[in-house]
C-alpha positions in Angstrom: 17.6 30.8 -6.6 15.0 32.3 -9.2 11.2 30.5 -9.0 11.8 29.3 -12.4 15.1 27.5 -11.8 13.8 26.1 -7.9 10.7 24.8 -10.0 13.7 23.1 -12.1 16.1 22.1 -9.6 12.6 20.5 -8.3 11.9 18.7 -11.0 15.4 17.3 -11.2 15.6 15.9 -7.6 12.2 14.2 -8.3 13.1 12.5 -11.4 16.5 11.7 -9.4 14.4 10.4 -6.5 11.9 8.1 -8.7 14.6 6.2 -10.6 16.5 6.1 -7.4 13.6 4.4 -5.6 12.7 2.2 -8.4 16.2 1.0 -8.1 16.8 1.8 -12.0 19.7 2.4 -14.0 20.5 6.2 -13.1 22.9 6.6 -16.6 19.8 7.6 -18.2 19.8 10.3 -15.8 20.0 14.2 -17.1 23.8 14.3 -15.5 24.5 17.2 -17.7 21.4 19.3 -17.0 22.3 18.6 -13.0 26.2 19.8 -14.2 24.5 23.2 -15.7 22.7 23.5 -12.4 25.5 22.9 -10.1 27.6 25.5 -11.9 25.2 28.2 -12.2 23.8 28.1 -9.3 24.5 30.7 -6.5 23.9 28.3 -3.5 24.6 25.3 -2.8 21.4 24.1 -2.0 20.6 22.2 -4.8 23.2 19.6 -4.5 22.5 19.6 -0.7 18.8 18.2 -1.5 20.1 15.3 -3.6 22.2 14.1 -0.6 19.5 14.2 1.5 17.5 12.2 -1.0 15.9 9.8 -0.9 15.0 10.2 2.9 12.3 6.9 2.9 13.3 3.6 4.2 14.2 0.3 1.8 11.8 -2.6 1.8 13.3 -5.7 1.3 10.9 -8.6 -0.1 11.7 -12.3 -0.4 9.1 -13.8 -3.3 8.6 -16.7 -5.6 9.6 -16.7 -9.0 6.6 -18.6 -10.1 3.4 -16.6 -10.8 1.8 -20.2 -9.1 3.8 -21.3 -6.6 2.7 -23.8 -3.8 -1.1 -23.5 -5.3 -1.1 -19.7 -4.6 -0.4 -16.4 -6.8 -0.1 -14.7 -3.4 3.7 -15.1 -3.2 5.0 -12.7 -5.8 3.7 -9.0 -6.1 1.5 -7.9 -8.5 1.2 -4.5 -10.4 -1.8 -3.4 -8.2 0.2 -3.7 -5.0 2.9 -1.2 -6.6 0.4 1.1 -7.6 -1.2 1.2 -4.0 1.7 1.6 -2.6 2.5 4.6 -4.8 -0.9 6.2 -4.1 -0.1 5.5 -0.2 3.3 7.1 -0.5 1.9 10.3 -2.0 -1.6 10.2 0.2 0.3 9.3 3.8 -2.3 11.2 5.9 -4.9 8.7 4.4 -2.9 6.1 7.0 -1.3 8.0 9.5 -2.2 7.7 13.2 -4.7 5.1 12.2 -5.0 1.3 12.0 -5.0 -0.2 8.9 -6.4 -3.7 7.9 -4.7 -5.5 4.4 -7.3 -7.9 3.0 -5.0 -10.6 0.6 -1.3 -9.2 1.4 0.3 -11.4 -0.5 4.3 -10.6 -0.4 3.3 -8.0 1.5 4.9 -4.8 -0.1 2.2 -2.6 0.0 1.8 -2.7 3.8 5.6 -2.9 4.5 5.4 0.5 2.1 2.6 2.3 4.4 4.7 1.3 7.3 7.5 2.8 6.4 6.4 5.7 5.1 2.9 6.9 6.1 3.1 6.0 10.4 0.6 3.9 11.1 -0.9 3.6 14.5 -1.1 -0.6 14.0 -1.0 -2.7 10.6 -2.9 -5.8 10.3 -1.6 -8.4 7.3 -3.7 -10.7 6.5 -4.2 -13.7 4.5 -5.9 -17.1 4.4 -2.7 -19.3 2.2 -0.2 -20.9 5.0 2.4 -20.8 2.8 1.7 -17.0 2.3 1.3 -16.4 5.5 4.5 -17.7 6.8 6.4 -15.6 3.9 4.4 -12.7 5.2 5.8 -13.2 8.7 9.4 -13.4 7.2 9.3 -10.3 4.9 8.0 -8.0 7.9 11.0 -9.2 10.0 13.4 -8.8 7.4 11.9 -4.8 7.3 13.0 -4.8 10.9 9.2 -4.5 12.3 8.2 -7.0 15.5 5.0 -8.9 15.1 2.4 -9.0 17.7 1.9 -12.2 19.3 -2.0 -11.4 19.7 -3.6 -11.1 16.3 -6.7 -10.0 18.0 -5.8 -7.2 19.7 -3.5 -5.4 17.6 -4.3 -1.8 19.0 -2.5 0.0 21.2 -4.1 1.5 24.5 -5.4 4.9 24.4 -2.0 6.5 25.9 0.1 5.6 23.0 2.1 8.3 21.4 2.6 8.0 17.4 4.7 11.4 17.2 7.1 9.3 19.2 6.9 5.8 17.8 9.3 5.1 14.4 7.7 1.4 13.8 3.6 0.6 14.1 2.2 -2.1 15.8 2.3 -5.1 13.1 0.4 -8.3 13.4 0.0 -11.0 10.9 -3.4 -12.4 10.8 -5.1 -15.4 8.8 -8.3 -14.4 7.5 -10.6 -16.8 5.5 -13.2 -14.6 3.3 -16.2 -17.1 3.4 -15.3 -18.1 7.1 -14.4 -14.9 9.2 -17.1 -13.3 11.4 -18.3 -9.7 12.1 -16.7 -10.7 15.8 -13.5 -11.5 14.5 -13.5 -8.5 12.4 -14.4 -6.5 14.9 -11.7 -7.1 16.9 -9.2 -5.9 14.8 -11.0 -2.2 15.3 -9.7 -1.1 11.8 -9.6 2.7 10.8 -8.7 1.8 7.3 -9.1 -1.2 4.6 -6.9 -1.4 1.9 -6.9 -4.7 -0.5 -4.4 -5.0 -3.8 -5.3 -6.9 -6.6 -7.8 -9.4 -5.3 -10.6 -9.5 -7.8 -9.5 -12.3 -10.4 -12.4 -14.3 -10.4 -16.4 -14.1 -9.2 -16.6 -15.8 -6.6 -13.5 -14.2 -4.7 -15.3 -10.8 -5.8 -17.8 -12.5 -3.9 -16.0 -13.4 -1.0 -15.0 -10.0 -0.5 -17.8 -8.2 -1.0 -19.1 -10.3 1.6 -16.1 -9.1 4.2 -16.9 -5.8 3.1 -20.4 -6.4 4.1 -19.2 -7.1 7.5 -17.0 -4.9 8.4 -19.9 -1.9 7.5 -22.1 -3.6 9.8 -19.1 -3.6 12.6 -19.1 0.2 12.5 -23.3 0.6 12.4 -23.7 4.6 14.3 -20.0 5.6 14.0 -17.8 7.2 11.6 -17.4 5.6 8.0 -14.5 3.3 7.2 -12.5 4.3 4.5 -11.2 1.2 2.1 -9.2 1.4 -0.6 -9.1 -1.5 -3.2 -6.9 -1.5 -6.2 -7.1 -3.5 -9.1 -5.6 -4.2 -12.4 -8.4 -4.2 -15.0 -7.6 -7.5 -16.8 -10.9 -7.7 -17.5 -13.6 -5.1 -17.8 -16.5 -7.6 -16.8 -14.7 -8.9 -13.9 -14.1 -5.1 -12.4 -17.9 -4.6 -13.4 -19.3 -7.5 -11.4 -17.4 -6.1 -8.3 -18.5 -2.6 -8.8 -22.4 -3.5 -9.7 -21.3 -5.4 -5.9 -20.9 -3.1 -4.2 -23.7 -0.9 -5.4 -26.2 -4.2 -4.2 -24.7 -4.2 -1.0 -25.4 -0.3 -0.7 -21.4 0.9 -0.3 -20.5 4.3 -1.1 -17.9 4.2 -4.0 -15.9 6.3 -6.5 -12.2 5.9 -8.6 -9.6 8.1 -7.2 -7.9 10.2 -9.5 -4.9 8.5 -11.5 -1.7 8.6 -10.3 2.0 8.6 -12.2 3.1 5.0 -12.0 6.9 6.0 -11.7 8.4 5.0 -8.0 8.6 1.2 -9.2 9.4 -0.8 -11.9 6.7 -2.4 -13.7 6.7 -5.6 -15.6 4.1 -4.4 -18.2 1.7 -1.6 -19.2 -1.6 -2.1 -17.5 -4.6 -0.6 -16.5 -5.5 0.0 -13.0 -7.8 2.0 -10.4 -7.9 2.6 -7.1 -11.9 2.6 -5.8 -12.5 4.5 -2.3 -15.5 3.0 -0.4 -16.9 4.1 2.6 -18.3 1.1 4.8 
């Protein structure tokens, strides 16, 4: 096949794979630009890559269909945890091999995502809502991952062998911003933070910037952590007070570049960024 018709054969099995994903209506789909394809082609290769596409796994979610439900907002999934999950899907060696650490997982889609698809040494959930917590604990099951009985020590020992391992080590922990200590975040001996929508109102800003604050002091003398917070931008003053933060607190920080926001449906149009700190 000729570089110019692989580059749109390509393009076909990625728009193919997208609305697939996304679980959309696939009539819209360019059938008759696939039928061209199909009969001009010399190979069969083509329609060989759509059946092996999609090759990722399904997450299956059970959520409220309140925005407020039992006094929370942490029980349905919010733009920002689509779009982090996106960025993790096309970024995976941001989270592979390492052990990641979800502040405010709510449903928990963007962690069952990185689980699935970008092997993970260990995952850490975590949230502070009971009620969250215990639909946290169901969702990861109904993925098929275990749950580790010992929230504080979620890492394997040295010996263990990702390149060998289909499912990470997956704990669900509750973590209370104002409460937690560096001791109890150090336990968790994260590689990675990632956080999804979480900056609605100063003083949870607040809270986590002081967890952040921790967590930098944890890993004094060694290597950086990376974090990756995404927000929806629902108010510019709100994302400001969390940004002029973390430049008081002296963390590192810049926007990643924007991604396309086509593997999931999404109820609305909405701004949103994706800051990488380094604590």
């Amino acid at each position: 096949m000729a570089s110019e018709e692989r580059a749109e054969a390509d393009l076909l099995l990625q728009i193919f794979e997208r609305r697939f994903l996304a679980a959309r209506a696939l009539r819209s789909f360019p059938w008759q630009s696939l039928e061209e394809k199909l009969r001009d082609s010399s190979d069969a290769q083509l329609l060989l890559d759509i059946l092996q596409k999609p090759s990722g796994d399904a997450v299956t979610l059970t959520e409220s269909t309140a925005i407020v439900s039992h006094g929370t907002t942490g029980l349905v999934t919010w733009n920002a945890a689509l779009y982090l999950a996106e960025w993790a899907v096309e970024n995976p060696a941001a989270f592979a091999d390492r052990t990641i650490l979800e502040l405010g997982s709510g449903a928990g889609l963007t962690g069952l995502a990185v689980c699935k698809t970008c092997r993970p040494r260990a995952y850490i959930f975590s949230d502070c809502h009971s009620r969250v917590l215990e639909q946290l604990q169901e969702n990861v099951l109904l993925n098929g991952l275990s749950i580790e009985p010992d929230i504080m020590a979620p890492r394997q020992d040295p010996g263990y062998d990702t390149q060998h391992s289909e499912k990470p080590t997956v704990t669900v922990a509750q973590l209370d911003w104002d409460l937690v200590t560096a001791p109890q975040l150090s336990a968790f001996q994260p590689d990675v933070i990632i956080a999804a929508d979480v900056l609605y109102c100063p003083g949870t800003i607040l809270s986590l910037t002081r967890v952040l604050q921790l967590l930098s002091a944890c890993h004094e003398g060694s290597r950086a952590l990376d974090a990756y917070i995404a927000s929806t931008i629902r108010n510019p003053e709100t994302f400001q007070l969390f940004t002029t933060g973390l430049d008081q607190a002296g963390i590192p920080w810049e926007a990643m570049p924007r991604h396309d926001q086509k593997l999931f449906p999404y109820d609305e149009p909405s701004e949103i960024a994706v800051l990488k700190l380094a604590l």
